[in-house]
C-alpha positions in Angstrom: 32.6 78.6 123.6 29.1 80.1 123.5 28.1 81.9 126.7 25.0 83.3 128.4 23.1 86.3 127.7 21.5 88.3 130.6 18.1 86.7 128.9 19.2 83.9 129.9 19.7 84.5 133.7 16.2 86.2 133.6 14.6 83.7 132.6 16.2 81.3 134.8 15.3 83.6 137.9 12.0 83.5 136.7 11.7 79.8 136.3 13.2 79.4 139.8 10.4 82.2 141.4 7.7 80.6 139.8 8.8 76.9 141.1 8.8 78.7 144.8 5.5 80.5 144.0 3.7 76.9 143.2 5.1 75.3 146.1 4.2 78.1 148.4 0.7 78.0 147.6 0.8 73.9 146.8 2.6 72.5 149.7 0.9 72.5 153.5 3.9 71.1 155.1 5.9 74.7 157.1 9.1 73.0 156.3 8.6 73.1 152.2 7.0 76.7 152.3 10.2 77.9 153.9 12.2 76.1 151.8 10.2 77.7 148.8 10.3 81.2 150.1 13.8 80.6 150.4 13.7 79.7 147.0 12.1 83.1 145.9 14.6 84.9 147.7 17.5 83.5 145.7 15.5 84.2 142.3 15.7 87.8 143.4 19.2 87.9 144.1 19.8 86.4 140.5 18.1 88.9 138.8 19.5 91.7 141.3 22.9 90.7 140.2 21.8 90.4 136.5 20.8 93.4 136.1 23.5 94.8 138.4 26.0 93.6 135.2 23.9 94.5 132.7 24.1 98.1 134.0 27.1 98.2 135.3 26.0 99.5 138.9 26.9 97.9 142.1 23.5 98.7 143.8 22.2 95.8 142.4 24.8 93.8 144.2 24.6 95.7 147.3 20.5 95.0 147.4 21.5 91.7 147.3 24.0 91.3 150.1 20.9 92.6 152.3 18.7 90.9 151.3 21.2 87.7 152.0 21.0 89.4 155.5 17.7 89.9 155.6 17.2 86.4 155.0 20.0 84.9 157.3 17.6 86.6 159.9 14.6 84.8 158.7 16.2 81.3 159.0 16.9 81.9 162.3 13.5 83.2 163.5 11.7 80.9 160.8 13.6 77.4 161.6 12.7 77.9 165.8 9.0 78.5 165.2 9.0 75.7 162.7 11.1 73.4 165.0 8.7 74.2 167.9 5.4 73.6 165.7 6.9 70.5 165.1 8.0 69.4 168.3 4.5 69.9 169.4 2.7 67.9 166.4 4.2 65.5 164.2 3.4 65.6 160.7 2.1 69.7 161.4 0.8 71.5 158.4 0.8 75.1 157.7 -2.6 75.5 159.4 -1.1 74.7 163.0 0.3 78.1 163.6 -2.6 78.1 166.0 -0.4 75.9 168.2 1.5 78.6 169.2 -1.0 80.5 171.0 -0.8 80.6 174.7 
């Protein structure tokens, strides 16, 4: 059965962060961009817990369960402001954080 190696995984994570990196700076729509960020976030945790094996140290995997955290916070605050900047505007793009003045 042939399996991975820890290249493998880090290239993978790498892939997957570069895909959110293009679609952060591509896409306009706040929706995407936080979907892409999100994206980013989960590269990270795969090559937290890569390396976490490869050196057989659970910091790696502790790092990740905050940043899981950390990120469980940001889809809560995230997701309202983008719901409200979308309630407000149909079809809203990234520049119409503006909206939420005042």
């Amino acid at each position: 059965m042939f399996t991975f190696g820890d290249s493998w995984y880090l290239v993978l994570a790498a892939i997957i962060f570069a895909i959110g990196a293009v679609g952060l700076v591509v896409r306009r729509n706040p929706l995407v961009m936080f979907m892409c960020v999100e994206l980013m976030l989960n590269a990270v945790n795969l090559t937290f817990v890569t390396f976490s094996t490869l050196l057989d140290d659970v910091g790696g995997q502790t790092a990740v369960f905050f940043v899981l955290v950390v990120a469980a916070a940001e889809v809560v605050v995230g997701l309202a402001i983008i719901v409200a900047i979308m309630r407000r505007r149909e079809g809203a793009n990234a520049d119409d954080v503006s909206l939420m003045r005042g």
